[in-house]
N, C-alpha and C positions, 0 to 999 in steps of 0.2 A: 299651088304653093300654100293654099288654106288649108293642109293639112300636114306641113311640114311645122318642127318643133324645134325651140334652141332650147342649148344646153351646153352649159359655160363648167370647166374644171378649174379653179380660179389655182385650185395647188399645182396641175401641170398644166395653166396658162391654153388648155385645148378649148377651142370655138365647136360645136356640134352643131349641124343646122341639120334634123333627118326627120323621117318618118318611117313608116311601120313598113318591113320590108324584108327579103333576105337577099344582103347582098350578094352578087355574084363575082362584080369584078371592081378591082380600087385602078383610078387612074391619078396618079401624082401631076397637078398641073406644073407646078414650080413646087421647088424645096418649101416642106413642111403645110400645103395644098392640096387636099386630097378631096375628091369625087369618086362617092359608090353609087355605083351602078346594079339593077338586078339583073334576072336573066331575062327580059326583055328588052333590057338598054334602058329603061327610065331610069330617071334621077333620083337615088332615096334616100341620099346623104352626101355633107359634105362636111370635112375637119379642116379647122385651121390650125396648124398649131403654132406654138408662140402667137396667139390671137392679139394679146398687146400693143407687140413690137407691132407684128403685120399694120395691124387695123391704127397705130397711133395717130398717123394723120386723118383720120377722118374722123376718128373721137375730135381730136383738136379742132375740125373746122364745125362740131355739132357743139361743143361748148362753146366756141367764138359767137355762133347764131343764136344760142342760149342766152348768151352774155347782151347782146345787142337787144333781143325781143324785150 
């Protein structure tokens, strides 16, 4: 995972978490969820999209621990 990179579309709200790679095949886990795959089946990316909405509760519980530290 030390060699994987984020990268945030803050105008269409997409989450990127990849690295250097050509993907071969995209697998949708749930709506707007995606994993690419190469052609050896590793992992060299993943989108979220609507990263906001998705991820809001867990922003909300890292600013609660924010707020408390």
């Amino acid at each position: 995972m030390n060699d994987f990179q984020v990268f945030y579309d803050e105008e269409e709200d997409i989450l990127y978490l990849g690295k250097k790679g050509q993907e071969e095949e995209v697998v949708e886990l749930s709506p707007g969820i995606y994993f690419e795959y190469d052609s050896s089946g590793k992992l060299i990316g993943m989108e979220l999209f609507n990263a906001s909405r998705i991820l809001k509760d867990v922003i909300g519980q890292i600013n609660k621990k924010l707020q408390v530290a």
